[in-house]
C-alpha positions in Angstrom: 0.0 0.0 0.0 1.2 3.5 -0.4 1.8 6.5 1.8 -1.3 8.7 -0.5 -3.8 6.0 -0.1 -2.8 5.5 4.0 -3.1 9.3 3.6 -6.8 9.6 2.2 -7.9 6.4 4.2 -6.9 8.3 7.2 -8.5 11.4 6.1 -11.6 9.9 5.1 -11.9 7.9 8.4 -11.4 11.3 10.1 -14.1 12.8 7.7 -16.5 10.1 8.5 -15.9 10.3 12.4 -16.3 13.9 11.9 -19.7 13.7 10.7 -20.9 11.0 12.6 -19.3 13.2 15.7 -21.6 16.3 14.5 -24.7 14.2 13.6 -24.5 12.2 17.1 -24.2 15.5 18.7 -27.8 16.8 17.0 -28.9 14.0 17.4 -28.1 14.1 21.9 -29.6 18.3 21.0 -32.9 16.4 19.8 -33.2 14.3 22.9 -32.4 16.6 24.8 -34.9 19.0 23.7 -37.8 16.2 23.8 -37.0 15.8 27.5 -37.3 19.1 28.5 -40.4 19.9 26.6 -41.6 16.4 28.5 -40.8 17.7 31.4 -43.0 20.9 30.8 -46.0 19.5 29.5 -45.4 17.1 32.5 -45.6 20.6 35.1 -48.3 21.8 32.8 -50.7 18.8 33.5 -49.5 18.8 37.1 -50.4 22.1 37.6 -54.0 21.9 35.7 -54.5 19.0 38.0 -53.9 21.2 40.7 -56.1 24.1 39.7 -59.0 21.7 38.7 -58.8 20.2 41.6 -58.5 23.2 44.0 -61.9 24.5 42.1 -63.9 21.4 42.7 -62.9 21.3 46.2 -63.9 25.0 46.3 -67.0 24.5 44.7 -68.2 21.7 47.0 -67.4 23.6 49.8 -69.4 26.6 48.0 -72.2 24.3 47.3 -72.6 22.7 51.0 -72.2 25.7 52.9 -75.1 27.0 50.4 -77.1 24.5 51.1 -76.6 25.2 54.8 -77.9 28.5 54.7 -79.6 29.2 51.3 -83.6 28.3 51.1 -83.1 28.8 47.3 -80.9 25.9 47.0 -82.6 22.8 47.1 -81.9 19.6 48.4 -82.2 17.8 44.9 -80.7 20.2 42.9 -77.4 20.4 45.9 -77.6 16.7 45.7 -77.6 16.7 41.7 -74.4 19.3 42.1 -72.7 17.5 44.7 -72.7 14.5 42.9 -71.1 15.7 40.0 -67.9 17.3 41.8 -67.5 14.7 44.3 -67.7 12.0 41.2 -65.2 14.3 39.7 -63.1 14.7 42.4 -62.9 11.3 43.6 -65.7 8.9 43.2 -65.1 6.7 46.3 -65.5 9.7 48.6 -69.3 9.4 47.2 -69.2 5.6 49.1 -68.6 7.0 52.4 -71.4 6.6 54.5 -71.6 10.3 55.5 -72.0 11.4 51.9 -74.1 8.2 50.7 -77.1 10.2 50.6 -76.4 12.7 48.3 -75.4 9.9 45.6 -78.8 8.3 46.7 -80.8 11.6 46.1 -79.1 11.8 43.1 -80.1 8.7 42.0 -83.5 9.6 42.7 -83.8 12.7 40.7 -81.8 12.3 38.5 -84.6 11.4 35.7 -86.0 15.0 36.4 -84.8 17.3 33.5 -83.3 20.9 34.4 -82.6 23.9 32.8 -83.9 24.2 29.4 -85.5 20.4 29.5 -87.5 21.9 32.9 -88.7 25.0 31.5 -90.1 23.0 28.0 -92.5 21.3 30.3 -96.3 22.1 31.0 -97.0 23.0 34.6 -98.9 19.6 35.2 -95.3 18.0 34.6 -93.2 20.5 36.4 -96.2 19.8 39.4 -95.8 16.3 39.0 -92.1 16.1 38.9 -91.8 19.1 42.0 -94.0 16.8 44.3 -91.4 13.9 43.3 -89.0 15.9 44.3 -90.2 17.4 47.7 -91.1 13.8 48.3 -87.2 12.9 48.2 -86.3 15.5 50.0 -88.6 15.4 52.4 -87.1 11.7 53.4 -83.6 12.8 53.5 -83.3 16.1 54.2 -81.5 15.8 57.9 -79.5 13.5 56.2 -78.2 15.9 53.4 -78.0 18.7 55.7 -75.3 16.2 57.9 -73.7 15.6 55.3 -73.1 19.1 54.0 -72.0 19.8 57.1 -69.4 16.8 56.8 -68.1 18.3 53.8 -67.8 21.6 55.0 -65.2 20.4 57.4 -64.0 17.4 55.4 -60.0 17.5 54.7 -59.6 17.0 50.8 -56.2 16.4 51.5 -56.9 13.2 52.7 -57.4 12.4 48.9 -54.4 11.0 47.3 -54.5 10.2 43.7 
């Protein structure tokens, strides 16, 4: 072999590691980019977690101190309310047998259409479906009210998810 070709083997090795040198290092750039925009979509969820979290607990505590001392909030419709956050915020807390009753008012009612769907009806089926309702919440009123109390004191932070 001669000197010129040990020459441009060498220099074409060099050439090669060069670009494979400057390719692997775009290449680490890439990654390394991915990971940190992971890592920031990963606070971003956390912290939308966090905010949707902190505004259902604020709402149920909005909605059962309501209850507690607003005639215009009835037991159904807290119940129907309730139901909804607490399934949001953590379905099980809905098992407890302090809050059991608003998942059974619930279940009662629930058939009973609202806003739009409740003023479509005629006034026989709003009568019909408002003694349905006072009927309900005539059985389990004291029990609501306990339980909005409950949840006016409960500690959310007992909740781990």
């Amino acid at each position: 072999m001669s000197k010129e070709y040990i020459y441009f083997l060498t220099a074409l090795l060099l050439c090669v590691c060069v670009v494979l040198l400057i390719y692997i290092q775009r290449k680490f750039k890439q990654m390394k980019a991915i990971k940190r925009e992971e890592e920031l979509q990963k606070k971003r969820v956390a912290e939308r977690y966090k905010e949707q979290r902190a505004y259902l607990i604020e709402s149920i505590g909005v909605i059962a101190k309501a209850y507690e001392s607003d005639e215009r909030l009835s037991c159904t419709e807290a119940c129907m309310r309730l139901s909804t956050l607490l399934s949001a915020l953590s379905p099980t807390l809905l098992d407890k047998p302090e809050l059991s009753v608003i998942r059974e008012v619930h279940r009662k009612t629930e058939h009973i259409p609202v806003k739009d769907k409740w003023k479509a009806l005629s006034k026989q089926e709003r009568w019909g479906f408002s003694k349905e309702m006072a009927k309900v919440e005539s059985e389990h009123e004291t029990d609501v009210i306990a339980a909005a109390t409950y949840l006016t004191t409960y500690d959310f932070d007992l909740i781990v998810h």
